[in-house]
C-alpha positions as CSV (number, residue, x, y, z in Angstrom):
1,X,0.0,0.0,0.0
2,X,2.9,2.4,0.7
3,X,4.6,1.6,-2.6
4,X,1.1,2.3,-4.4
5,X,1.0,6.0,-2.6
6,X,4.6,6.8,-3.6
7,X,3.8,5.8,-7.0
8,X,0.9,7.8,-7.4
9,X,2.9,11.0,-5.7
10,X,5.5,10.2,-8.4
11,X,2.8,9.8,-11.3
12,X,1.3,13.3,-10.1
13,X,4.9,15.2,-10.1
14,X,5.8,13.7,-13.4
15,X,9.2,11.8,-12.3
16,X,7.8,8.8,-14.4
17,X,5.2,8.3,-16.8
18,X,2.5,5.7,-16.0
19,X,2.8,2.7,-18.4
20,X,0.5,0.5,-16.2
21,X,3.3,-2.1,-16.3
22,X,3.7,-4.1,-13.0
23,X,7.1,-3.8,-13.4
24,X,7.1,-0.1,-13.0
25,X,5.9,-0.5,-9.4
26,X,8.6,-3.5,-8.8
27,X,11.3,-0.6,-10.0
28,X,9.9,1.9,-7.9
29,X,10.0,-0.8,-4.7
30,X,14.0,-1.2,-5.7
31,X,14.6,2.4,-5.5
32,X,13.0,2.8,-2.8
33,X,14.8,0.2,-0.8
34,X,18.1,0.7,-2.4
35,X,18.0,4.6,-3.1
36,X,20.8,5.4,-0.1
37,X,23.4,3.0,-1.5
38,X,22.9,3.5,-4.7
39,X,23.5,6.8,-4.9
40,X,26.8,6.2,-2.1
41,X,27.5,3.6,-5.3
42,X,27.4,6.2,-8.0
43,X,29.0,8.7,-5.6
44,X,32.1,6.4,-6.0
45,X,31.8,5.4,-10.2
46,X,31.8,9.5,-10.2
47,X,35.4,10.1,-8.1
48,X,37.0,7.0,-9.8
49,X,36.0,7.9,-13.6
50,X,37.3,11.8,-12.0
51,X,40.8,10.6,-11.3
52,X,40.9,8.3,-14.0
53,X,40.4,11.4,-16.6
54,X,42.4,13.6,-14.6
55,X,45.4,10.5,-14.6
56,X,44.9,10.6,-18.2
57,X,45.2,14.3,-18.8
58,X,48.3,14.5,-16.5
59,X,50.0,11.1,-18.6
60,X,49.5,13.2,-21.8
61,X,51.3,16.3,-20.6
62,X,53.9,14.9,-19.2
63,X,54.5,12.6,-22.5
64,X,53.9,15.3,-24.6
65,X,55.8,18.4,-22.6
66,X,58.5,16.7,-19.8
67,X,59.7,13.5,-21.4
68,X,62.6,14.6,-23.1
69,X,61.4,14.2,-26.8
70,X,62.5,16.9,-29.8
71,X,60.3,17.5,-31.9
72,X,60.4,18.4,-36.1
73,X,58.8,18.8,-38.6
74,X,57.3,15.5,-39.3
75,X,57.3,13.1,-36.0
76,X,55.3,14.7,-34.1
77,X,52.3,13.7,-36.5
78,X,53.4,10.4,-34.6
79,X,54.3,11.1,-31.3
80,X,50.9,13.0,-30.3
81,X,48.7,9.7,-31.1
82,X,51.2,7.8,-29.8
83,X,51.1,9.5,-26.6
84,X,47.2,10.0,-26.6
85,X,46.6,6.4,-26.8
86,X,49.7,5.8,-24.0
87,X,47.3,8.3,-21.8
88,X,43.9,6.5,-22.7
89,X,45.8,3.4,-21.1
90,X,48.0,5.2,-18.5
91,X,47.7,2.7,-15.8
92,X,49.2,-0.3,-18.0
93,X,51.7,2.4,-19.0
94,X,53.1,3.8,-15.0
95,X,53.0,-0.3,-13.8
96,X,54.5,-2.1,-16.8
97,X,55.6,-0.2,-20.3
98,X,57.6,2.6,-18.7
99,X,59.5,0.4,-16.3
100,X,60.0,-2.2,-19.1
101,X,61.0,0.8,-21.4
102,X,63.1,2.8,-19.6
């Protein structure tokens, strides 16, 4: 009965859009039960994707700007990919290529 109350108060406010689907109510139920953690759980997908863009971003400066490459005319048409796919995958790249590499 509670569940049938929130849905309605959610139907009125126009959150969701009545299908008249039983498994709208069961989705509303999970939410309801789960709402708290799930959002602690997307709280933390957030932060990790953060430093995992800013780990990137940081890989491809310091590639590109303080690794002691020169630069001419024509490799640097390679380097830059080279060095944005290196950052796409900068974890494998601090643990094993660099160490192996250097």
């Amino acid at each position: 009965m509670r569940y049938t109350n929130e849905f309605s108060a959610l139907r009125q406010s126009n959150h969701i859009r009545f299908t008249g689907l039983p498994e709208t109510v069961i989705i509303i139920q999970k939410v309801d039960v789960l709402g708290g953690a799930m959002r602690r759980v997307i709280q933390w997908e957030q932060v990790a994707a953060t430093a995992y863009g800013v780990g990137g971003i940081a890989t491809f400066v310091y590639l590109t700007f303080f690794d002691d490459v020169v630069y001419n005319w024509w490799n640097w048409i390679l380097i830059i990919p080279i060095n944005l796919f290196l950052a796409h995958i900068w974890p494998i790249y601090w643990l094993f290529l660099r160490p192996i590499f250097e």
